[in-house]
Phi, psi and omega in degrees: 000113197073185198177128169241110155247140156215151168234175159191122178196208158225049140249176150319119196268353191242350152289310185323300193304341207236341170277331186277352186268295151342322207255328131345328193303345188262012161253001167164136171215031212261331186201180185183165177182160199217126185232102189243139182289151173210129148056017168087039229181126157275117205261133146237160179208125172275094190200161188267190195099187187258182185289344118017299189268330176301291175326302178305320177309319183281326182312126180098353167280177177261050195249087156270073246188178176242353178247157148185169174218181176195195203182126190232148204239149158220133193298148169244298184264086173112139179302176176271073178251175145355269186325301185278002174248200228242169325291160188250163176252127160319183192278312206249029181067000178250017172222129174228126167224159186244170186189133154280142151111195185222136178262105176296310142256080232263025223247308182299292185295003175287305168311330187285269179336293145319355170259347159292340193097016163282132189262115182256120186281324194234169186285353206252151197284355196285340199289337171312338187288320179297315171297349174266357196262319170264015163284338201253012176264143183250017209118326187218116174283342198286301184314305186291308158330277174332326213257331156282349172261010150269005174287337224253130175230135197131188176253154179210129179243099199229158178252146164233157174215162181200141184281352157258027184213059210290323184257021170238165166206134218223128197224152185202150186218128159198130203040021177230142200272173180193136190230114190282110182243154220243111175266210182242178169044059180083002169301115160222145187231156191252153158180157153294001174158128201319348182268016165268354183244307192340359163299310208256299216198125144308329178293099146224170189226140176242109200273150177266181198274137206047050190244154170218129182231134162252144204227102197248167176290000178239335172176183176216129198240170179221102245240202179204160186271033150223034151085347172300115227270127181254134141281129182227135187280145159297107210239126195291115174307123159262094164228142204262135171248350171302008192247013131317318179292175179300325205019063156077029205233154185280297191224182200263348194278357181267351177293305210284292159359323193276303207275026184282353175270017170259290179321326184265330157313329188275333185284316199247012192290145174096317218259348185279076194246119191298317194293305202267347184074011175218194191244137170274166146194113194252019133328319166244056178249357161255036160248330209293355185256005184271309227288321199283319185257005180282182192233335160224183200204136151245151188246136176220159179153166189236193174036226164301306198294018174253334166303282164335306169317284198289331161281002191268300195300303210289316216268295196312296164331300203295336210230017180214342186057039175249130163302114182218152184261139163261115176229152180293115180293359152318283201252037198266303197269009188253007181248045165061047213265168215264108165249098041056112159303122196111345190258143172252141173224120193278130180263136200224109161245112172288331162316285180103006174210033139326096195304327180294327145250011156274346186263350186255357180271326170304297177288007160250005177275313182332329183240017153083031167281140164295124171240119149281139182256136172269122175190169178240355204255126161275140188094005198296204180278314183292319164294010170247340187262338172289245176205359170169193162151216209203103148292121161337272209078001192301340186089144166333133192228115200247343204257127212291349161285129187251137211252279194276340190263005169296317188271327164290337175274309173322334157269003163286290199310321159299343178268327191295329187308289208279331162259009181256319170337290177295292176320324156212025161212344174312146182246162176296002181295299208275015166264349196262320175279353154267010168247331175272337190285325165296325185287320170264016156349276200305317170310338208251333167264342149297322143342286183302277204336306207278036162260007206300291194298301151298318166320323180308291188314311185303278169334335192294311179292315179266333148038286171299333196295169165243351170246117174234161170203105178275119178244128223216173170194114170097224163307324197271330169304300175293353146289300172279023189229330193281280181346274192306301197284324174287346187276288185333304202297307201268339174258353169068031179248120165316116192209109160273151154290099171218183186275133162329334198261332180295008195282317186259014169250040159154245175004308196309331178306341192242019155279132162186187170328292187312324155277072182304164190208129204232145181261075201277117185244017194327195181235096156209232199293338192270350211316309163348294205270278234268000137331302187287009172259307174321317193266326188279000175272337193262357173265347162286008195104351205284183167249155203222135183250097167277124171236109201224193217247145172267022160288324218273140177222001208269010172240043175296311204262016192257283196260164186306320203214123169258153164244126171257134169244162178273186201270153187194170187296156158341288197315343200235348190313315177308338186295339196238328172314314188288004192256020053020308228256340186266340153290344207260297138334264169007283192307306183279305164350247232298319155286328145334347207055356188306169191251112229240285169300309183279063171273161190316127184087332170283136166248170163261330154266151169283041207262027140278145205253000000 
């Protein structure tokens, strides 16, 4: 949610600043701005829109310098104008900060400040900061810094600059993330995720929550807010940055589409052990003798990964017999929940900086659960804060529905599945037909891709809709509950989810023409019953896009539009069943005309409550 670049080095600050905004731009595009020291003296520039617009603004100014910081925004506070984006200015123009996150009071301290005579330019809670900074500076911003973020209640991820300290930069993070990247010859960058620097320096330090680092061109040190010198180590980025690009792909999400039989190999390589019928995962090998004992399992996460979570409950159950909950890391840490010696709880991010799961992986160590975390991003915040846990490997995922890290977190969560299993009622026969049957995913997702060009033909008749209604059973409900959600974000088409059998407690009412309703069916043990949904959609009128197996031939005569994917166990079937259902999105986006990576309202981390 948002996007933070700073620099200090001795180049040029605002192509750095404005290629590091770019590579951002899919964490907030609602507005962006750029702030460079000149001549000792603060150049801004502004603009709502995507960075697009910024670049057109600035061309033909004069913003030369060597500090700067920028910020491209998606609102909280205040439309997405002029006015409200980042960076905001002190009161007296020499303090400029950009800031991630929500200052929870940031409402007292604004009165208090408007009762000084201080004038507030924007809707947002960040402009309290430049102003708090420049009640308390005497001289020294580091001081001054400190002494307004103990005013501050909330998350804050902020860059600071300042026209009498002209050769500092100054960054501080608590629940929002930020990262100090090490150039060469006195070279330093501040961001919110390593791919806006990762151009410039592999070197980076991942500051924890109430870490502040200041940062001069001679060096940089890293404090805590009560001013005490902290450590942190430097850590080598492995990040591919060709593996960003389009590579000839239209959006990065029909990219990210493509590339999930690569991404679920890097998810399971290493991790499979075929001879034995189980899963390594060594993220959880200072776990595996708790791992023996637990007695219940919470799943917390949100969105898609929350989608994920819930086929993880049916895979666990079925093959480890332990009980488990899905629950919304929204709402996981305000209801007081019940943790029991024994209970394990998996935090599911494709980020690794979800605030909202990250507040709830706290409130269950607080109450004294092992908690592992499932994320792709390395070094995030939830992968640094759990007690173990399982990295994706899925590769950068830029486009904001998220695809490949969906289907990589349900394999993780089926090996994890395949090792509680195996420990205690899975036998080695059926571990050995469920570790080859997870090995051949990917061949299996390759398959399914080459419907791409019909699934198109398909979007084509619906288009138009303004309604869907996705039905699933068993394993295939959280799949259409997947569905349903991808259609939302990117085609702006109103769409629920539901258990197929639940169709006729409510929903059936709103079968007709008008209402397409797509169907996930494999041929497997529920096939029968979710037949008989099929036939009550089509004796009201309805139209119906079934996506089944390519043994089932039998809703041929049924349904309007069939998909076939190939047959795989029950448990893993969501792996291939979602991916239809995510071209199938894709397709009506983009003829709808919709910005297909970037959609409206959306960011791709969530890093605000």
């Amino acid at each position: 949610m948002c996007g933070i670049v700073g620099y200090i080095g001795n180049k040029e600050a605002l192509p750095i600043l404005i290629g590091g905004l770019k590579k951002l731009e899919y964490r907030g595009y609602d507005s962006a701005g750029v702030a460079i020291l000149c001549n000792n003296k603060i150049e801004t520039e502004r603009s709502s829109g995507k960075i697009a617009a910024l670049e057109n603004k600035i061309k033909g100014h004069s913003m030369h310098g060597t500090v700067g910081i920028a910020h491209t925004r998606w609102a909280t506070h205040g439309a997405p104008t002029e006015a409200n984006a980042h960076p905001h200015k002190s009161y007296n123009g020499k303090i400029s900060v950009v800031h991630n996150g929500i200052i929870e009071n940031y409402i007292s301290i604004k009165a208090k400040l408007e009762s000084e005579g201080i004038k507030f330019l924007s809707e947002t809670d960040t402009e309290v900061i430049p102003h708090l900074i420049a009640r308390f500076y005497k001289g020294d911003l580091k001081t001054a810094v400190l002494q307004a973020l103990a005013k501050l209640e909330g998350a804050f991820g902020i860059a600071v600059i300042c026209e009498d300290e002209p050769d500092v930069i100054i960054g501080a993070r608590r629940g929002s993330p930020l990262v100090l990247g090490i150039g060469e010859a006195g070279e330093y960058f501040l961001a919110s995720d390593v791919s806006a620097i990762v151009n410039y320096t592999q070197k980076v330090v991942y500051l924890d929550d109430n870490d502040v680092v200041v940062a001069k061109t001679s060096g940089y040190e890293l404090l805590n807010l009560n001013s005490q010198t902290v450590q942190r180590d430097v850590q080598q980025v492995d990040f591919d940055v060709e593996a960003v690009a389009k590579g000839g792909f239209d959006h990065f999400m029909l990219k990210e589409i493509f590339e999930q039989p690569e991404s679920l190999r890097n998810t399971m390589r290493g991790r499979l052990l075929l001879g034995e019928g189980s899963a390594k995962l060594s993220g959880l090998d200072s776990n595996i003798n708790e791992l023996r004992s637990i007695r219940r399992i919470i799943i917390t996460a949100c969105g898609t990964s929350y989608y994920a979570g819930m086929v993880g409950e049916y895979m666990i159950e079925d093959l480890a017999g332990i009980p488990v909950e899905v629950e919304y890391a929204s709402e996981f840490r305000y209801r007081n929940p019940i943790i029991d010696p024994g209970t394990l709880v998996l935090t599911i991010s494709q980020s690794g900086e979800t605030a909202d799961t990250l507040a709830a992986l706290k409130e269950a160590q607080n109450k004294g659960a092992t908690v592992l975390g499932i994320c792709n991003a390395v070094g995030s915040s939830i992968a640094r804060a759990s007690n173990g846990g399982v990295y994706l490997h899925a590769g950068p995922e830029i486009g904001v529905a998220s695809t490949k890290a969906f289907t990589s977190q349900v394999t993780v969560l089926a090996m994890i599945a395949l090792l509680l299993g195996r420990q205690r009622r899975v036998s080695f026969e059926d571990g050995i037909e469920i570790a080859k049957a997870i090995s051949d995913l990917p061949n299996k997702v390759e398959e399914t891709l080459k419907l791409s060009d019909s699934i198109r033909e398909i979007a084509k008749q619906f288009a138009s809709a303004n309604n869907f209604l996705y039905l699933g059973r068993h394993y295939n409900y959280p799949v259409a509950m997947e569905g349903a959600l991808k259609l939302k974000e990117i085609s702006y088409i109103h769409a629920e989810g539901y258990p197929a059998a639940e169709m006729k407690h409510g929903p059936i009412a709103l079968i007709d023409a008008n209402m397409p309703v797509v169907v996930v069916a494999p041929k497997d043990a529920l096939f029968d019953k979710i037949l008989s949904n099929v036939r009550e959609i089509k004796a009201r009128g309805g139209r119906v896009i079934v996506v089944t197996t390519t043994d089932c031939t039998t809703l041929d005569d049924f349904a309007d539009y069939v998909i076939h994917v190939p047959q795989t166990l029950s448990m893993l079937m969501p792996v291939l069943t979602c991916v239809p259902l995510q071209l199938l999105a894709y397709h009506m986006a983009v003829l709808r005309g919709n910005d297909v990576d970037q959609p409206r309202n959306l960011a791709k981390s969530v890093t605000v409550e």
